[in-house]
DSSP file (Angstrom, degrees, kcal/mol; ACC not computed):
  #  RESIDUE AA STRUCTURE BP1 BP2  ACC     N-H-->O    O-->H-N    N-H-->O    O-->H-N    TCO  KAPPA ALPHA  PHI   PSI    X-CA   Y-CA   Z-CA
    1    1 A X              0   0    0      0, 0.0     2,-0.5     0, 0.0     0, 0.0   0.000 360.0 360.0 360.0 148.6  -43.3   50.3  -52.2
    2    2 A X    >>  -     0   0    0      1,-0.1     2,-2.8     0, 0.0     3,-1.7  -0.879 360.0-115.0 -95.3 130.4  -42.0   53.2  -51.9
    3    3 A X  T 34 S+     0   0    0     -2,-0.5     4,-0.1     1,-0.3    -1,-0.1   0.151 112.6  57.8 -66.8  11.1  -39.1   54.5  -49.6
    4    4 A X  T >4 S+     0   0    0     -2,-2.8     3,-0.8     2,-0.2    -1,-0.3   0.949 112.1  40.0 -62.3 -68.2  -41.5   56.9  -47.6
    5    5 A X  G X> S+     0   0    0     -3,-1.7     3,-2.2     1,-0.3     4,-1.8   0.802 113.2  55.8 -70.4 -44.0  -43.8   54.0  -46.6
    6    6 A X  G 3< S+     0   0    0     -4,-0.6     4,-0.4     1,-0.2    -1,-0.3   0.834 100.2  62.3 -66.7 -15.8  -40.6   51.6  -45.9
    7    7 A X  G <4 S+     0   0    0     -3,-0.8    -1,-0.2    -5,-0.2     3,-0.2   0.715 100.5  55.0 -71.9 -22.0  -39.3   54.2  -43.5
    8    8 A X  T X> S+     0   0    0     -3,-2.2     4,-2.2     1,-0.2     3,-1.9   0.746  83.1  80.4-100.7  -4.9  -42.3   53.6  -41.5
    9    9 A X  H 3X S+     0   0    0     -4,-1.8     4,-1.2     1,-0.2    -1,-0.2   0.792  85.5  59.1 -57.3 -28.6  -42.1   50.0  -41.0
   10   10 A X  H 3> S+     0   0    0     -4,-0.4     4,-1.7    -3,-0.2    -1,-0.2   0.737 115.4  40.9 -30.8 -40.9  -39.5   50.2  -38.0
   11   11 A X  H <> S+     0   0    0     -3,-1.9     4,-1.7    -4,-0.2    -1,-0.2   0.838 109.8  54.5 -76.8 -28.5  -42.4   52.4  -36.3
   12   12 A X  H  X S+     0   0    0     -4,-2.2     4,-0.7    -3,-0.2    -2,-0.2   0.783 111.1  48.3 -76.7 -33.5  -45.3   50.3  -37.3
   13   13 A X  H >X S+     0   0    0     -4,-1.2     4,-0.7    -5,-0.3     3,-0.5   0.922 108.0  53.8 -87.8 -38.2  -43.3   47.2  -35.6
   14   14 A X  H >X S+     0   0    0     -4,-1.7     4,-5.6     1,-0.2     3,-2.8   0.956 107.8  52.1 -27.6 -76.8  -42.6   48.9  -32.3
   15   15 A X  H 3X S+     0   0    0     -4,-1.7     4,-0.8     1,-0.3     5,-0.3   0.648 106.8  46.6 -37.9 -33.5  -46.0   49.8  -31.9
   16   16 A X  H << S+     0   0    0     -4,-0.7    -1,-0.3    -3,-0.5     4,-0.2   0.410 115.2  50.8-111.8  26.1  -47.3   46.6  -32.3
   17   17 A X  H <X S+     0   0    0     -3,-2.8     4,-1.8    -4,-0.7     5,-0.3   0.342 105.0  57.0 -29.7 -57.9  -44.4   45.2  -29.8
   18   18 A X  H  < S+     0   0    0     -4,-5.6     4,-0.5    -5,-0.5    -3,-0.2   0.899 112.7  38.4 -86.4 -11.0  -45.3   47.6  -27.5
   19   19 A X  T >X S+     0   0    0     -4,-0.8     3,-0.8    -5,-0.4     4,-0.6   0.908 120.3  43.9 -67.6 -68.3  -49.4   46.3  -27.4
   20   20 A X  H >> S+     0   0    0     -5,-0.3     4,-1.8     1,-0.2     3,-0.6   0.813 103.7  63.3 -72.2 -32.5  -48.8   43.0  -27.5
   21   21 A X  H 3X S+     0   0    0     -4,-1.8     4,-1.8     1,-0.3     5,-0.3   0.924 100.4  54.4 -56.7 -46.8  -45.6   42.6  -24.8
   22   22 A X  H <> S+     0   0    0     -3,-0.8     4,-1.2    -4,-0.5     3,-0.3   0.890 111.3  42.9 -75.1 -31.1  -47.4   43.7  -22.0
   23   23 A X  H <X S+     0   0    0     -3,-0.6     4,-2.1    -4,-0.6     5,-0.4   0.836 115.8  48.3 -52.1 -40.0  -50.4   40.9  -22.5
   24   24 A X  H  X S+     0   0    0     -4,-1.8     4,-1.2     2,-0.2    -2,-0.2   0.796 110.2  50.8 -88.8 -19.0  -48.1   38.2  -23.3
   25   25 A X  H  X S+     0   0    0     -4,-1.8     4,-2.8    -3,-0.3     5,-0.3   0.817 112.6  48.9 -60.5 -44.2  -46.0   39.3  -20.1
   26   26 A X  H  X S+     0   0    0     -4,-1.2     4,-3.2    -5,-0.3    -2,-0.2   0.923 114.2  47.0 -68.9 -39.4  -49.5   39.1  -18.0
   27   27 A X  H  X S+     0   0    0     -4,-2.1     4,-1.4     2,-0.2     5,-0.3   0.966 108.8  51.7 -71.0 -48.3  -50.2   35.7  -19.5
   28   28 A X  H >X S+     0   0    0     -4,-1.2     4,-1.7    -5,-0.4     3,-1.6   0.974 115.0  41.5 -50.6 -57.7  -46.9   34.3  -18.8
   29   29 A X  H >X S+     0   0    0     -4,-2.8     4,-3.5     2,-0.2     3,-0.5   0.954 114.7  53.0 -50.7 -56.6  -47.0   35.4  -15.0
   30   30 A X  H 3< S+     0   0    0     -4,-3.2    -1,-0.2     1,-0.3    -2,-0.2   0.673 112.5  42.5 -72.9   6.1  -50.7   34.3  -14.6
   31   31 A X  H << S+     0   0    0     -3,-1.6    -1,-0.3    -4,-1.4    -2,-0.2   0.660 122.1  39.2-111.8 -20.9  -50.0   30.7  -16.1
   32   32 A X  H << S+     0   0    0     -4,-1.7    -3,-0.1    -3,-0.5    -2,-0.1   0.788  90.7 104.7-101.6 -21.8  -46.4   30.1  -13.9
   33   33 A X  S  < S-     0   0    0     -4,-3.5     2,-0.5    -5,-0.2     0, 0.0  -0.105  80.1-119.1 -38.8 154.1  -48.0   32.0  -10.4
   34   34 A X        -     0   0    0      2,-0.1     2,-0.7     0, 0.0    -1,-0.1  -0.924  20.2-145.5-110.1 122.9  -48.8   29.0   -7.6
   35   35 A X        +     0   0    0     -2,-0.5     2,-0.6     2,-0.1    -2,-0.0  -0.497  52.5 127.1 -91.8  60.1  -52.3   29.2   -6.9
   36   36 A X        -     0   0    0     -2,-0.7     2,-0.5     2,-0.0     5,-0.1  -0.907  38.1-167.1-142.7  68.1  -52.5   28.2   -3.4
   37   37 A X        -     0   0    0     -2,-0.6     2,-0.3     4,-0.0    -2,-0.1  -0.747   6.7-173.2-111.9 146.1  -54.5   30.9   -1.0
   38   38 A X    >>  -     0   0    0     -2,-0.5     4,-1.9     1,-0.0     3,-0.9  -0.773  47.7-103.2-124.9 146.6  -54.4   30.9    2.6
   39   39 A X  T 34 S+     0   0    0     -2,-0.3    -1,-0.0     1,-0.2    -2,-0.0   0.684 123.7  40.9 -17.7 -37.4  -56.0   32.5    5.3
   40   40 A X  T 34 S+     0   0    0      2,-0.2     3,-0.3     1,-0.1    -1,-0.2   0.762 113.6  52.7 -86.1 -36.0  -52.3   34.8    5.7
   41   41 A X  T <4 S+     0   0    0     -3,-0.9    -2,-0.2     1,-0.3    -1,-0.1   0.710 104.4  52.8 -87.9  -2.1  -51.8   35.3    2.1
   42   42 A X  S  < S+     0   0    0     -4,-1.9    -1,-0.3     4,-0.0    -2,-0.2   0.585  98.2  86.1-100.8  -1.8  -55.4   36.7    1.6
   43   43 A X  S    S-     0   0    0     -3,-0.3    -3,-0.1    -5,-0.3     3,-0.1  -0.057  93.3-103.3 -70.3-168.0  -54.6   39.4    4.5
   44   44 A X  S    S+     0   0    0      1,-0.1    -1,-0.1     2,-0.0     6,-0.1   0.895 107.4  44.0 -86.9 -65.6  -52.9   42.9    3.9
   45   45 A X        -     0   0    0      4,-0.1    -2,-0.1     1,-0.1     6,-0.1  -0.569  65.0-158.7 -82.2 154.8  -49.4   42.0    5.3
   46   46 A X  S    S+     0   0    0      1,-0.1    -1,-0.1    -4,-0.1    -6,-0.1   0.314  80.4  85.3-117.6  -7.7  -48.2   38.8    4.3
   47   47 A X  S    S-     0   0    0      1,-0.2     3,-0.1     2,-0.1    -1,-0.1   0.929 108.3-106.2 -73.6 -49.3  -45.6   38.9    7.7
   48   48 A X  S    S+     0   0    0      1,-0.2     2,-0.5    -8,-0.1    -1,-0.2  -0.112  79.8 128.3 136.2  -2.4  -48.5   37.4   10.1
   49   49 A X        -     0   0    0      3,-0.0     2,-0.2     1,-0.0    -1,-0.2  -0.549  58.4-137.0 -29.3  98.7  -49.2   41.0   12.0
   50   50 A X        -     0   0    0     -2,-0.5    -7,-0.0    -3,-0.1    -1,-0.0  -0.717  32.6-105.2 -56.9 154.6  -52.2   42.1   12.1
   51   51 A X        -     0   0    0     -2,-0.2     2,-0.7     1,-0.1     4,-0.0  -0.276  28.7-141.7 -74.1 150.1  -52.2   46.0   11.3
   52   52 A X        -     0   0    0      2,-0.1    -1,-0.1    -3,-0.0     2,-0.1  -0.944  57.9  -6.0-119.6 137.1  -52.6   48.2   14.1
   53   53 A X  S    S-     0   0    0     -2,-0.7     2,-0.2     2,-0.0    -2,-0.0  -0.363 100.5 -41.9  80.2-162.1  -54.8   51.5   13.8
   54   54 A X        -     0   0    0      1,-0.1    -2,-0.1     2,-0.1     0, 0.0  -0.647  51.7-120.7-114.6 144.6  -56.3   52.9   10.6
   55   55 A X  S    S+     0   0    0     -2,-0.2     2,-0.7     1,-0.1    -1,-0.1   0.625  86.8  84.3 -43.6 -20.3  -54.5   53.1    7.3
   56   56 A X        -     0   0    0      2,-0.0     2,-0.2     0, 0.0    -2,-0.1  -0.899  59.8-167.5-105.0 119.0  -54.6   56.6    6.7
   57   57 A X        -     0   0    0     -2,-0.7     2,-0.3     1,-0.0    -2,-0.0  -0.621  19.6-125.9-134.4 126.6  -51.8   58.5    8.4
   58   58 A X        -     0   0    0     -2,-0.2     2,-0.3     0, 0.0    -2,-0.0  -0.764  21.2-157.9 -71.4 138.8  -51.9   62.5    8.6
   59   59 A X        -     0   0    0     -2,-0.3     2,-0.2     2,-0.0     0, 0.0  -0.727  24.3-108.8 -99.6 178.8  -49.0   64.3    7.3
   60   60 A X        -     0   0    0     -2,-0.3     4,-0.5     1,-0.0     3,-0.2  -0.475  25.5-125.2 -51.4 145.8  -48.1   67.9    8.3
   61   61 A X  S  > S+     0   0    0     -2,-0.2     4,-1.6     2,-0.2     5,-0.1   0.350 105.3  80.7 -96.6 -16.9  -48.8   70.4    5.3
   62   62 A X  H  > S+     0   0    0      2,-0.2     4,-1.8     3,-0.2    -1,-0.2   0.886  89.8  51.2 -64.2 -38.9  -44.9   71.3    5.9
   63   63 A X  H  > S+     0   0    0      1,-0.2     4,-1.5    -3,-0.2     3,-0.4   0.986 110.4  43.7 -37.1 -71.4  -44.0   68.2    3.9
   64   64 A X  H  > S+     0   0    0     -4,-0.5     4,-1.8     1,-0.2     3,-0.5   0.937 114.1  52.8 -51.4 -31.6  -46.0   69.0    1.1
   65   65 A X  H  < S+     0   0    0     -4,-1.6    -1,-0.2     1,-0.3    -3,-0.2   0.919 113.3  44.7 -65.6 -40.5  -44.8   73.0    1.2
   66   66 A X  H  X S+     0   0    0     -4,-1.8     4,-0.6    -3,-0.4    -1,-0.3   0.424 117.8  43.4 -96.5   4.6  -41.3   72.0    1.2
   67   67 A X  H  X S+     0   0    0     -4,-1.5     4,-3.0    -3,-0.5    -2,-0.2   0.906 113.3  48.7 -88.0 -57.0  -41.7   69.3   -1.6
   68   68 A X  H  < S+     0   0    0     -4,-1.8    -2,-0.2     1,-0.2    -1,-0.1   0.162 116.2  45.9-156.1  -8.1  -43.9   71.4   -3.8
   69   69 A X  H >> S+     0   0    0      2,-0.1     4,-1.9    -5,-0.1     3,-1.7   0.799 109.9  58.5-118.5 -34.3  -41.0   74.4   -3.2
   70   70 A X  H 3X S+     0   0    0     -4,-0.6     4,-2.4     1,-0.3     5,-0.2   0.970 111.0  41.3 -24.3 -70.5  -38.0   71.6   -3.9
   71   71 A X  H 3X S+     0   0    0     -4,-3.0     4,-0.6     2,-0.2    -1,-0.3   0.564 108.1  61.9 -93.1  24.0  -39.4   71.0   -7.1
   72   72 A X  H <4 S+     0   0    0     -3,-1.7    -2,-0.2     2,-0.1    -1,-0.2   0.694 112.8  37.4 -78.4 -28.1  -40.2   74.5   -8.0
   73   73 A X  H  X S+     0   0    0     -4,-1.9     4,-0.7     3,-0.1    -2,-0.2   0.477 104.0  64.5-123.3  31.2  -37.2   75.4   -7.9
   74   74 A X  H  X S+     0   0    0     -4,-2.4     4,-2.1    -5,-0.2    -2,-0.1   0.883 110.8  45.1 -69.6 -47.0  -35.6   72.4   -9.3
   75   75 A X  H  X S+     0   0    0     -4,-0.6     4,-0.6    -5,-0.2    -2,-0.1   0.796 109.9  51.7 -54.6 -30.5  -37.4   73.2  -12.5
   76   76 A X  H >4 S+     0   0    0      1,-0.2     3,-1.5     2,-0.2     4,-0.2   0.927 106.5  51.1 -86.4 -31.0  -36.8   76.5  -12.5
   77   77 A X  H >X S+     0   0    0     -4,-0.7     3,-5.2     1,-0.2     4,-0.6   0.983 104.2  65.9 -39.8 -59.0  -33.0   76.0  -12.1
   78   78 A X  H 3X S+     0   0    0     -4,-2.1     4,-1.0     1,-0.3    -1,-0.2   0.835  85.3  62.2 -35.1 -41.6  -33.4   73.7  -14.9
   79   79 A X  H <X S+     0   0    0     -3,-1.5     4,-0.5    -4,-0.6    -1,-0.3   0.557  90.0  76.7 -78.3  19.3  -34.3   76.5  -17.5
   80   80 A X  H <> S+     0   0    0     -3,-5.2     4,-3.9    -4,-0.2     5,-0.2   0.877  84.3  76.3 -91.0 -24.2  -30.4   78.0  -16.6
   81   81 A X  H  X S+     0   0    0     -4,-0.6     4,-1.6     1,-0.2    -2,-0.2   0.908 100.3  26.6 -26.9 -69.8  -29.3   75.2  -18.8
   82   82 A X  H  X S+     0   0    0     -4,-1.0     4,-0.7     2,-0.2     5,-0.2   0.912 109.9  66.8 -71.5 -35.8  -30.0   76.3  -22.1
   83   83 A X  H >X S+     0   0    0     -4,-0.5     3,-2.7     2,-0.2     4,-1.6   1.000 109.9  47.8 -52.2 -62.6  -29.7   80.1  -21.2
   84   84 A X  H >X S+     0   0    0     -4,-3.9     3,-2.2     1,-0.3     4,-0.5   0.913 110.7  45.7 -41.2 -73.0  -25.6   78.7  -20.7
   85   85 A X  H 3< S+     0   0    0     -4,-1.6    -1,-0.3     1,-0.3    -2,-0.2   0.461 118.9  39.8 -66.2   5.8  -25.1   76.9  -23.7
   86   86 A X  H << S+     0   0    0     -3,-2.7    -1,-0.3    -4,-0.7    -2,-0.2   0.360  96.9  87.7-118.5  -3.2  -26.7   79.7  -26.1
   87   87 A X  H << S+     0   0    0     -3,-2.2    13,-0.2    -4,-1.6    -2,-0.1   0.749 107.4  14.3 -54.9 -32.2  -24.9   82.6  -23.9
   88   88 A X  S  < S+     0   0    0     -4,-0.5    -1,-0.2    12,-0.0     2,-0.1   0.297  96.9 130.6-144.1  16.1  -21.7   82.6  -25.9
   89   89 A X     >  -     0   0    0     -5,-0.2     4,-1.5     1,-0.1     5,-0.2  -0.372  42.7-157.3 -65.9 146.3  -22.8   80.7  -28.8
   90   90 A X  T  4 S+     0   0    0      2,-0.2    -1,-0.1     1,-0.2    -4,-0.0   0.280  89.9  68.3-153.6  69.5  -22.0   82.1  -32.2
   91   91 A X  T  > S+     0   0    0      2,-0.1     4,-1.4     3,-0.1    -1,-0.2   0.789 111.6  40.4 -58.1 -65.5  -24.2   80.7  -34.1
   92   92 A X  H  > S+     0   0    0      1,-0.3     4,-2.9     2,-0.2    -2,-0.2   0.877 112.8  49.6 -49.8 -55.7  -26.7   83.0  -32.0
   93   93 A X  H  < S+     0   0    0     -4,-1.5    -1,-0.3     1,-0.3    -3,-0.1   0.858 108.5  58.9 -93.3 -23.4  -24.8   85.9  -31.8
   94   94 A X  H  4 S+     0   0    0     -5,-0.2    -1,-0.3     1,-0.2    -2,-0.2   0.962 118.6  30.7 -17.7 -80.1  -24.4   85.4  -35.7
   95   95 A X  H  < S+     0   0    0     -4,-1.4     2,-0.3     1,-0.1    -2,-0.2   0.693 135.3  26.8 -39.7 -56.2  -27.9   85.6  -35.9
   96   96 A X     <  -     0   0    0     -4,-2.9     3,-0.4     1,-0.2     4,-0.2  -0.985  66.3-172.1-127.4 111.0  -28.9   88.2  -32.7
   97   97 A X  S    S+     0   0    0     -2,-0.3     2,-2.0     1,-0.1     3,-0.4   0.900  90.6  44.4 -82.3 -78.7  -25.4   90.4  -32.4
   98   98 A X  S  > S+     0   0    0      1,-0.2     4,-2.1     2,-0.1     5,-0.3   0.248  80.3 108.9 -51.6  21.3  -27.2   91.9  -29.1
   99   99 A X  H >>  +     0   0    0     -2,-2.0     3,-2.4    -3,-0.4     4,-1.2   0.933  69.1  52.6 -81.5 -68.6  -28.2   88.7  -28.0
  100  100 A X  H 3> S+     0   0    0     -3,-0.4     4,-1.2     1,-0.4    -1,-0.2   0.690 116.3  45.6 -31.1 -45.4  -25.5   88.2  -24.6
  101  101 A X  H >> S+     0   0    0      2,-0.2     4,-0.8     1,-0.2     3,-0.5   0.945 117.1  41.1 -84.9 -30.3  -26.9   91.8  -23.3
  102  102 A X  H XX S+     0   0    0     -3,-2.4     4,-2.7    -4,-2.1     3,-2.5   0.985 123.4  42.2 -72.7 -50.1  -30.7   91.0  -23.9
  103  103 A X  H 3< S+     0   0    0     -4,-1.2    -1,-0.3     1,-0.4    -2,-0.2   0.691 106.5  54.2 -83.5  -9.3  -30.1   87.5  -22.6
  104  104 A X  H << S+     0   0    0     -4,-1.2    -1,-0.4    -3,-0.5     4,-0.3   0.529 113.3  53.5-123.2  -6.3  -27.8   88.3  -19.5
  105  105 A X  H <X S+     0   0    0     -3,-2.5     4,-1.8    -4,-0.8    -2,-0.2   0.838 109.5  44.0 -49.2 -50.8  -31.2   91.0  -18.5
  106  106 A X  T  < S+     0   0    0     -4,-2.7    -2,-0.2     1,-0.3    -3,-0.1   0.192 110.8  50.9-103.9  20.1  -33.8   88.7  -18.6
  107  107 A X  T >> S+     0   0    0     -5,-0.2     4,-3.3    -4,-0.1     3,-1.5   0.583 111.3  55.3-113.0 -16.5  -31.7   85.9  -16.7
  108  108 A X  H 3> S+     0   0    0     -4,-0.3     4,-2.1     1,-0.2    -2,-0.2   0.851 113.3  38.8 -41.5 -43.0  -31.1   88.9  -13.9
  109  109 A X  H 3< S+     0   0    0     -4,-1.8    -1,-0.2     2,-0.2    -3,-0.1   0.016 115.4  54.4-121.8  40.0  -34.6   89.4  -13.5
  110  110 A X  H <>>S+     0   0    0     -3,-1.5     4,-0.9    -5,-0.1     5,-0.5   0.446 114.2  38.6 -94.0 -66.2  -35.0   85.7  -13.8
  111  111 A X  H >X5S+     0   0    0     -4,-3.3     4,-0.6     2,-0.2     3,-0.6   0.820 113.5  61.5 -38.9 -42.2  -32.6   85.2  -11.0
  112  112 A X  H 3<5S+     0   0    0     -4,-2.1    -1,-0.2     1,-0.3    -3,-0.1   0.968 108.2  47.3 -42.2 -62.9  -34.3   88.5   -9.2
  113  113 A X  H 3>5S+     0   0    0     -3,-0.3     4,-0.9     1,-0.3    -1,-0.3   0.351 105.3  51.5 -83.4   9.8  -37.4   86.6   -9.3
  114  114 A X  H <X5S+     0   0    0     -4,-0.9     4,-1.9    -3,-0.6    -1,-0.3   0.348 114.5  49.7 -86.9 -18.2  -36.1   83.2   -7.8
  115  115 A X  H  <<S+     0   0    0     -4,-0.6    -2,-0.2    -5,-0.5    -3,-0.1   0.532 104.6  52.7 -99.8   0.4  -34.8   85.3   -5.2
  116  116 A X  H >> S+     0   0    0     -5,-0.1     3,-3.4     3,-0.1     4,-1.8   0.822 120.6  37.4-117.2 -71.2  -38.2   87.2   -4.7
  117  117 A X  H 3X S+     0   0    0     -4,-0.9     4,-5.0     1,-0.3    -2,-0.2   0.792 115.0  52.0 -61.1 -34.6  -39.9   83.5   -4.3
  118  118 A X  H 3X S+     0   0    0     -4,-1.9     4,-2.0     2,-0.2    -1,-0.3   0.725 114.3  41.0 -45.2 -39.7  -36.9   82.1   -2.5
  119  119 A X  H <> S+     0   0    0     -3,-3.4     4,-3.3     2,-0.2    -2,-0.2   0.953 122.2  48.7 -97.0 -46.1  -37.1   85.5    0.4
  120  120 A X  H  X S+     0   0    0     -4,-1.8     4,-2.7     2,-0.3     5,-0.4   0.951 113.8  40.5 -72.7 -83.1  -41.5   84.8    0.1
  121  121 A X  H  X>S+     0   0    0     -4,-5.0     5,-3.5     1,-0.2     4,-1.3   0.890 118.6  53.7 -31.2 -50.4  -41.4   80.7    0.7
  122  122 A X  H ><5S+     0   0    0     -4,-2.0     3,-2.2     1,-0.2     5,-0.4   0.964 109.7  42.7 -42.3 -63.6  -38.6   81.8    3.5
  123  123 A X  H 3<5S+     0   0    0     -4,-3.3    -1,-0.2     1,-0.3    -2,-0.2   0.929 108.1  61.8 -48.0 -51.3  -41.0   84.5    5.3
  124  124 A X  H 3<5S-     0   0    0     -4,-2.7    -1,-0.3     1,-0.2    -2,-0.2   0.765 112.6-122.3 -51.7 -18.0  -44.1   81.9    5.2
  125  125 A X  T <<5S+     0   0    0     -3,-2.2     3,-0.4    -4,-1.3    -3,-0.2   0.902  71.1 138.0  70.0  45.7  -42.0   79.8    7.2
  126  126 A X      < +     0   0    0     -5,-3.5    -4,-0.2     1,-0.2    -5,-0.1   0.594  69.6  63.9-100.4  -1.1  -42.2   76.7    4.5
  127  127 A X  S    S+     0   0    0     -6,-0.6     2,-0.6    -5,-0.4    -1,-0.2   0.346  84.0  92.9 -94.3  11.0  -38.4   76.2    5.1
  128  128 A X        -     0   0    0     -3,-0.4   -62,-0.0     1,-0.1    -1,-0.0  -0.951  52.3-174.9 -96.7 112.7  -39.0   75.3    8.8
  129  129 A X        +     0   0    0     -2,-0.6     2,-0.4     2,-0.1    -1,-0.1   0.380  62.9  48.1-141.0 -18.3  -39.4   71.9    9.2
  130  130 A X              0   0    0      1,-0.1     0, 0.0   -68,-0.0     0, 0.0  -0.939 360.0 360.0 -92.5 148.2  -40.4   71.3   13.2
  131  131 A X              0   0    0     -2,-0.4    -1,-0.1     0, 0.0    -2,-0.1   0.087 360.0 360.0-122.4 360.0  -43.2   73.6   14.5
């Protein structure tokens, strides 16, 4: 064989590790579980409650507003990462001589516009958290 095709046997055995483990996990568990069901275990809570009132709970849309604004700008923060570590590289500046002034615009009127979403979410009132 040739050393192309031997390169791939490392992938070829993962892969058929990572089908088969989770069945042989599922077998193991359904052959050592105690098969024993009772009136208690076959409810929804296992403490002996019964539940009171209906399983579905409203939330306030202010949860969701201020989760949904958390991780928008958690992401976007995230793209300041790479912008740093190529800012004063110079490999890059090798490459792009004007790259620090192009780059150090477009993270201004990145920042501009975090600050735009930031003043917007504020006004809507999604940072208020009793009403």
């Amino acid at each position: 064989m040739t050393d192309a095709i031997l390169d791939y046997i490392p992938i070829g055995v993962m892969l058929i590790l990572a089908l088969l483990i989770p069945f042989v996990i599922l077998f193991i568990v359904k052959q050592i579980t105690p098969r024993n069901p009772a009136r208690f275990k076959n409810t929804t809570y296992e403490g002996g409650k019964d539940p009171i009132g209906g399983a579905q709970v409203r939330f306030n849309v202010s949860y969701y507003l201020l989760a949904i604004v958390f991780v928008l700008f958690d992401v976007e923060i995230l793209f300041l990462y790479p912008w740093a570590s190529c800012y004063k590289n110079p490999e890059v500046l090798g490459v792009f001589p004007a790259f620090t002034s192009v780059a150090l615009f477009e993270m201004t009127l990145f920042i501009l516009l975090l600050l735009v979403g930031y003043v917007y979410a504020w006004k809507k009132g999604a940072f208020i958290w009793m009403r």
